[in-house]
N, C-alpha and C positions, 0 to 999 in steps of 0.2 A: 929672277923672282927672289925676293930679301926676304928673309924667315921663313918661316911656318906656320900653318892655320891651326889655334890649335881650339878657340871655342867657334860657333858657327855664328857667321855677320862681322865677323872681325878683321877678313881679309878687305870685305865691301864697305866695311861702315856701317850696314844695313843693321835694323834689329830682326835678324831672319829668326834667330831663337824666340823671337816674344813672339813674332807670327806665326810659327809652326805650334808654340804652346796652346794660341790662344784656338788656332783649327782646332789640335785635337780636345782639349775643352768641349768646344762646340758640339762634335763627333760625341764623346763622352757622358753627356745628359742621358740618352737614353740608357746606358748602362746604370748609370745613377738614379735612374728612376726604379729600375729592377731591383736595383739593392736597398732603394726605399720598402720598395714592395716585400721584397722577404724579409726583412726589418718586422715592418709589421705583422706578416705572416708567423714569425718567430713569438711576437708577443702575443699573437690572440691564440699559439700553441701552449703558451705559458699561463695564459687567461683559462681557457679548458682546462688544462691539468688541476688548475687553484679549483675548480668549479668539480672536479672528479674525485679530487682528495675529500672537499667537503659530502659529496655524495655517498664514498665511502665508508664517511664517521658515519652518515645517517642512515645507512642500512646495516651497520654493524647496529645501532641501538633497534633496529626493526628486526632483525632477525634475533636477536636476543627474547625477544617482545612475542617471537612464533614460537618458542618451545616451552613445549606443558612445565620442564624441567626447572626454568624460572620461576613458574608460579607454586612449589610444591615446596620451597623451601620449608623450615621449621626454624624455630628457636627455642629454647628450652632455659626458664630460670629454676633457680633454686632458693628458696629462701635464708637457710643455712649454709652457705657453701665451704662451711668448716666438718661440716657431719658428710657430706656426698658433694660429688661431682658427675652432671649428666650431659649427654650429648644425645640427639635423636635423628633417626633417619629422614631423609627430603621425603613429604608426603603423606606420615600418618595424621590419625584426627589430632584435633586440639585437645586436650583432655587433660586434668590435672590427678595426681595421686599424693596420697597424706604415706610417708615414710617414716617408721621408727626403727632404727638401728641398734639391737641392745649387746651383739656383743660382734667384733670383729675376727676375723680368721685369723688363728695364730700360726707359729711355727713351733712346730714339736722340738721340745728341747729336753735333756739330759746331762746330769751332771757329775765326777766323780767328788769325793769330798778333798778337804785342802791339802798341799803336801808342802815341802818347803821351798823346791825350785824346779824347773826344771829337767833338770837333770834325776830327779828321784823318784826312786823303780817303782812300773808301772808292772811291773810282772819280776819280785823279785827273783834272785839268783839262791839257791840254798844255802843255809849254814852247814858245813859238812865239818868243819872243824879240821879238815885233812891238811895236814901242811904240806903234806910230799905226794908226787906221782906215785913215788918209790913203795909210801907205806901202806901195808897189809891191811884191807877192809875186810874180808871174808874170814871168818873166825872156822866154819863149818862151810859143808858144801853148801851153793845158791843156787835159786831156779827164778828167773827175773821173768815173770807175763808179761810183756810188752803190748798194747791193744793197739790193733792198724788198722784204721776207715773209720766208716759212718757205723753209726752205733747199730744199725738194721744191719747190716755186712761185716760186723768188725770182725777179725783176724787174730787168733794169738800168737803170738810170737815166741817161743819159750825157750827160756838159753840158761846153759844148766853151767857152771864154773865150781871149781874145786875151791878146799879153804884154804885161806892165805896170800889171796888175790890182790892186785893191789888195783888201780885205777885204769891206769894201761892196759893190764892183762883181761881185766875185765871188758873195757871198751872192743878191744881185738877181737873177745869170745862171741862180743855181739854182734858185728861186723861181719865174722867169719862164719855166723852161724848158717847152717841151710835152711832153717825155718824163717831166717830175714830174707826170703827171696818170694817175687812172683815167678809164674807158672814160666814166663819167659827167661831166670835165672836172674833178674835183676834185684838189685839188694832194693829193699823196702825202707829199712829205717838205718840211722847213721849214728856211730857215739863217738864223743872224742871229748877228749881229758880238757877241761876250762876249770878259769879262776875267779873267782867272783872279786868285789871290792878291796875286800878284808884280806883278800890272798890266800884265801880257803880251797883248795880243788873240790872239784863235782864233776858227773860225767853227764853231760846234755845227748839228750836224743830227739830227731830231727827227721822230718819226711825228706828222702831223698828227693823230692819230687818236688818240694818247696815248702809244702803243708798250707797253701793257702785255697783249701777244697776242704770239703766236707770227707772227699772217700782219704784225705791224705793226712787226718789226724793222725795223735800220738800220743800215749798215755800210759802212765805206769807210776803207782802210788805204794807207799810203804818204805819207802829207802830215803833218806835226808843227805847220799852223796849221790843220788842220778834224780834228773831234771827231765821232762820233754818238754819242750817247745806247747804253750797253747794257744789253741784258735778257737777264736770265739767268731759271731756271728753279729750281724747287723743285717738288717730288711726294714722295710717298708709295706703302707700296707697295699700298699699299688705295682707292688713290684712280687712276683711270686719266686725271683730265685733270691739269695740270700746273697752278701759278702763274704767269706770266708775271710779272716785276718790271721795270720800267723807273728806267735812274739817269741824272741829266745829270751830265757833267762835273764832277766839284770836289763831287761827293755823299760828304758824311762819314759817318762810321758812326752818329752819331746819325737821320742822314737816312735812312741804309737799313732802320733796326732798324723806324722808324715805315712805313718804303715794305710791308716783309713783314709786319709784324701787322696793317696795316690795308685791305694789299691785298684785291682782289675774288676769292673762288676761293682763299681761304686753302685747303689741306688739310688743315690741323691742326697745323699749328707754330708757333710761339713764337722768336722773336728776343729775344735779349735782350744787352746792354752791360754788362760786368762788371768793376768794379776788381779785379781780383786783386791788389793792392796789392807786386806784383813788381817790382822797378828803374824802369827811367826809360821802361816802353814799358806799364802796367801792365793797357790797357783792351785788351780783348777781346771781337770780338762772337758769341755765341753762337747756334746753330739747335737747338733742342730740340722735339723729337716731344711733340704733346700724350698721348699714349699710350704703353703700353709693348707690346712682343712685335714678332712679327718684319714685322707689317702693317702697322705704322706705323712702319717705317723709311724714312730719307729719302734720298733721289736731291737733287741739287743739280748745275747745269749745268756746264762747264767752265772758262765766266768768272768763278766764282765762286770767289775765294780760301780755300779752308775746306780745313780738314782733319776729317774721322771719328773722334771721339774712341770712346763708348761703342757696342760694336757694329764695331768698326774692324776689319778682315781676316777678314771675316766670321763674327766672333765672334756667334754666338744673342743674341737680344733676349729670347727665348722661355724662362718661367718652365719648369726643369726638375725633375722631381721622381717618387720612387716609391712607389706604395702597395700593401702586401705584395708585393714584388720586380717589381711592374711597373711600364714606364717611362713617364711622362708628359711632355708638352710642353703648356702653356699660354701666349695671348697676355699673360694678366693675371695679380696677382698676388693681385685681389679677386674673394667674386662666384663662385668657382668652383665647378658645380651637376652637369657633366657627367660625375665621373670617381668618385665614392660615390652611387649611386642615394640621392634623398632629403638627401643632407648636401651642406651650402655651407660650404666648404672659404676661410679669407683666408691668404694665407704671409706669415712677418712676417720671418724671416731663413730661414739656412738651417738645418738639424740634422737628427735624428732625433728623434720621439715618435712615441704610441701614442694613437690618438683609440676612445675606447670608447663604444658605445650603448648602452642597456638602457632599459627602460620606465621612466617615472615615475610612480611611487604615491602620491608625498607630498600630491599633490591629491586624490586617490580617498581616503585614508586621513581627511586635512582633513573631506571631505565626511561619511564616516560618521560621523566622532567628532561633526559639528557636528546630523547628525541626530539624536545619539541625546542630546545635551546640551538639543536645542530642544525635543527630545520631555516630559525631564523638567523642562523652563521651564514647556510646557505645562499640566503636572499642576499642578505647581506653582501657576500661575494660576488654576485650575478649581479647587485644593483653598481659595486665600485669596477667590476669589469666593463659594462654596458655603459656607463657613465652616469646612470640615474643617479645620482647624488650631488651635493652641492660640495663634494668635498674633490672634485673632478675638475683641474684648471683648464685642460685643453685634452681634445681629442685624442694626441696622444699617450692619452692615460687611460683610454678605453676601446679597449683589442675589439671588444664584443661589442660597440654600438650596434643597433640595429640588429642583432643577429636573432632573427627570425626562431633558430631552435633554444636559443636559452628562453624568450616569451613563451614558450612551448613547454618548454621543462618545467617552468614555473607556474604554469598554469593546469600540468597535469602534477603535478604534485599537490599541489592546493585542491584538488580535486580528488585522490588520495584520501588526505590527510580529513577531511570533510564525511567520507563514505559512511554509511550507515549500513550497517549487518542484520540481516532478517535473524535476529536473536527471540525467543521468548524471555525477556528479561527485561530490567528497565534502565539495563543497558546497553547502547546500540551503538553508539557511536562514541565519539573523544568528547564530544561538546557535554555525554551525559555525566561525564568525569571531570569537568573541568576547564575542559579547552575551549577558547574563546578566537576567534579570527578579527582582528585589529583591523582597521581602516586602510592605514598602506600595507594589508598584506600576511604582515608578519603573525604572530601565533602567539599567546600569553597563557598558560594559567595559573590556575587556582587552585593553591595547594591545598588549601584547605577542604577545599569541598573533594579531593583526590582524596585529603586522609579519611574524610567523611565514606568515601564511597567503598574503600577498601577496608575498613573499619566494618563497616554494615553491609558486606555482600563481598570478599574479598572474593569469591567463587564466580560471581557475575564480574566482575570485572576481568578475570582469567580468562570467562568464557567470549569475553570482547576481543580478546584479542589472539587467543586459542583456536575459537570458533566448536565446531561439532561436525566430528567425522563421522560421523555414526548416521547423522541426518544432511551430511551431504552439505555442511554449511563453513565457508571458507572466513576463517577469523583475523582482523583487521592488521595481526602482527606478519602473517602472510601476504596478505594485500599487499602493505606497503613494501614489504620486503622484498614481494614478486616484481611491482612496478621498479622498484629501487632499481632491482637487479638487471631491469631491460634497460635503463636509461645508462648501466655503467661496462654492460655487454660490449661484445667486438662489434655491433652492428648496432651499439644504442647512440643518443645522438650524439653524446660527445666525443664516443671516440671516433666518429662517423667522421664530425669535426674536425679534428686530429688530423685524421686521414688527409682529407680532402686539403687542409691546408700544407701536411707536407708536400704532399703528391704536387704542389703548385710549386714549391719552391725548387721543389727536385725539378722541375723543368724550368723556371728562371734561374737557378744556378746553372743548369747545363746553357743556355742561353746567353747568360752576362761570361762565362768560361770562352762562347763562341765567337760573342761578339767581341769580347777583349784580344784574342788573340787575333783576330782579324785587323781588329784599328791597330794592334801593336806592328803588325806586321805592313801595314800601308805606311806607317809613319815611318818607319823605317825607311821603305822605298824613299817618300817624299824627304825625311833629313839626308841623303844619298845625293839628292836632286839640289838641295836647297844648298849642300856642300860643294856639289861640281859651282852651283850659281855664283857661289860665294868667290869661289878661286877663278871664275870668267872674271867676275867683275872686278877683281883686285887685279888682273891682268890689264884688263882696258883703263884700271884709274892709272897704272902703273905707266903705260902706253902712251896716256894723255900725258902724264906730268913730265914725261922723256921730252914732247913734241912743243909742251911750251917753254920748256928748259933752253930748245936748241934756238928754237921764237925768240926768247927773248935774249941770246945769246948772238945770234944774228942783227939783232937790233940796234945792240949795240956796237958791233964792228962796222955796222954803216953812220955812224951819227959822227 
């Protein structure tokens, strides 16, 4: 036997491969029909889903359309909206108010007068003229009072030094004394030898404790070479404890600005250093109320250099102002909730306007146009699924012809969308608003007679579609929204659909799975068969051309 077989019919001659192709062809159709089958099946799952999305927009605008919450909106203008700005809660009456503004709530402020920089003392340091630690202040013996605390409590302190003292000696005698102690043995107040600008010595005395309290003052008057430390006071009027602030000697205004803002028991003020850029004194340091009205005005101690600018002779901090001819007093000028039930009231200067309410329909109005727009989306989709349209070239463009439950859908929807609600009202239904049903089906209105209806009865149309719980009477934005709901449920009809047509393919897939592996495996057998066939017959052609070889070789040896 010469060669090898290596395609099948090649040993024979025969076309065994186009015959065995063209059996299983043959064999093949019915699998090709299942695969048709779930073909389609695929598309009219695709068809439902288009037909479920659309059902979905239309009960999201129907359930929008069931809560009182929709209908209760407000809008709120202003005539001025440079003198107020207003906002009002979902649901009060429509109502307008005339508002005159005359004066706004300030911030309490405070000021010291001008210095030259900075840097220039806010609590100066004494002139003592002493040039030396070394030289002798005490001419004759001294007895220094020292006062320690709150003025109801104060302490004296009393420290008695020989003459011929010098600054040192002195500082140590105070130091050392047993009258600078509490009951616990702790020293109370502190001195120690300082230099002012000029290079003058002084002797500073200082609350061991810090001195930024009222019980940890320190004071002592008469001497031009000792200094105590003062603390003055800052409060508010809403605040019942005070600031204590402690300054040493030779404390510039920079140093104070940071002592009040950073202090412990701030109340609410703000320090602040201001160039006013006026002559040759131009810095200023300022006390401002972190708030405005009359609770957050400020108290400020005696030692403290300031004057009352805003708020000064007891002029009101308190935002004034009247709504329909009555008089109001506010701490603030934002925020204001208490004085129009429902409206939050901001004053932005002072004047007269006119803040009006009235209900807002432009959402309720939104909501039905977009119902009755999704509605005829719907159809819409049902009629290019079904095929009802001329825009449909061949059946395979419509999954849903004939399908029984979309004629269903569509016909209880229209039926819906139609219902009449036992209202006492003169309105009952969509038609009494507007809504109109078209020839093939579909749904139009009239927006005008919409704004008309909700213009002149915005409450009867709420209560269309609301209804009355009270009376047991179920309203239209319900209705549809309940029917909506059953039609997109796990047991409504399209997902019913859904179901039923996968549930088909899952068994024609398991099916075209059986039957392929069945023909794959016959033909198998049968190319086996068709390959022994092929190498018989390449045998006997083989056989024959030996026998006429030897024929006509013999034939010639006789001639």
């Amino acid at each position: 036997m010469a060669g090898s077989i290596t395609t099948l019919g090649l040993g024979s001659g025969l076309e065994l491969q186009s015959i065995l192709d063209q059996l299983k062809e043959v064999d093949q159709a019915a699998i090709k029909s299942k695969e048709t089958q779930n073909k389609g099946l695929q598309g009219k799952i695709d068809a439902y889903n288009n037909v479920n999305a659309k059902l979905f927009n239309l009960k999201s605008n129907a359930l929008s359309l069931s809560l009182e919450s929709d209908f209760l909106k407000t809008s709120v203008s202003v005539t001025d909206e440079e003198i107020l700005s207003a906002t009002a809660n979902d649901g009060i009456a429509a109502e307008s108010f005339e508002l005159n503004v005359t004066k706004k709530a300030r911030y309490n402020s405070w000021q010291t007068v001008g210095v030259e920089s900075e840097t220039s003392p806010f609590y100066p340091a004494p002139q003592s003229g002493i040039a030396s630690t070394e030289q002798s202040v005490t001419t004759t013996g001294q007895t220094y009072d020292i006062l320690y605390g709150a003025a109801e409590s104060q302490q004296t302190i009393s420290v008695n030094v020989d003459s011929g003292q010098n600054l040192t000696q002195i500082a140590e005698a105070i130091n050392d004394s047993e009258n600078n102690k509490d009951d616990d043995g702790t020293r109370l107040v502190n001195a120690s030898v300082e230099k002012n600008d000029d290079g003058e010595y002084y002797i500073r005395l200082s609350a061991v404790a810090g001195g930024d309290s009222v019980d940890e003052q320190v004071k002592l008057a008469g001497f031009d070479y000792i200094q105590a430390d003062t603390t003055f006071s800052i409060s508010r009027a809403d605040n019942e404890d005070p600031m204590y602030v402690s300054l040493a000697p030779g404390a510039t205004y920079a140093d104070t600005v940071g002592a009040i803002n950073e202090g412990t028991g701030n109340p609410g003020v703000t320090a602040t250093l201001v160039d006013t850029g006026q002559g040759d004194e131009p810095y200023r340091l300022t006390l401002t109320s972190d708030d405005t009205g009359e609770k957050a005005r400020i108290t400020v101690s005696d030692n403290m250099p300031m004057t009352e600018i805003n708020g000064a002779d007891g002029d009101s901090l308190n935002a004034a102002f009247t709504v329909n001819g009555v008089e109001y007093q506010r701490q603030t000028n934002d925020a204001i909730t208490d004085v129009i039930s429902g409206v939050t009231l901001n004053l932005k200067k002072t004047g007269e306007t006119t803040i009006g309410i009235r209900k807002d329909t432009e959402a309720v109005k939104e909501n039905i146009t977009a119902l009755v727009e999704n509605f005829n989306e719907l159809l819409t989709t049902i009629a290019a699924e079904s095929g009802d349209t001329t825009d449909i070239e061949d059946d395979t463009d419509a999954p849903l012809e004939n399908d029984y439950a979309m004629t269903r859908m569509t016909s209880t929807l229209k039926n819906l969308f139609t219902t009449t609600v036992n209202l006492p009202s003169e309105f009952t239904s969509l038609m009494d608003i507007g809504l109109e049903v078209n020839q093939d089906g579909s749904l139009s209105l009239d927006e005008d007679e919409l704004d008309q209806a909700l213009a002149a009865n915005a409450d009867g149309v709420a209560a269309l579609f609301i209804g009355n719980e009270d009376a047991g009477i179920k309203g239209l934005g319900d209705i549809l929204n309940d029917g909506i709901t059953d039609m997109v449920s796990s047991t409504g009809i399209v997902t019913t659909g859904i179901d039923e047509a996968e549930a088909k393919m899952t068994r024609l897939t398991e099916d075209i799975e059986t039957a392929t592996e069945q023909l794959d495996k016959r033909y198998e057998t049968m190319a086996e068969s068709f390959t022994r066939l092929d190498t018989y017959i390449q045998q006997l052609n083989a056989q024959s051309a030996y026998m006429e070889s030897m024929i006509e070789s013999f034939n010639k040896t006789t001639e």
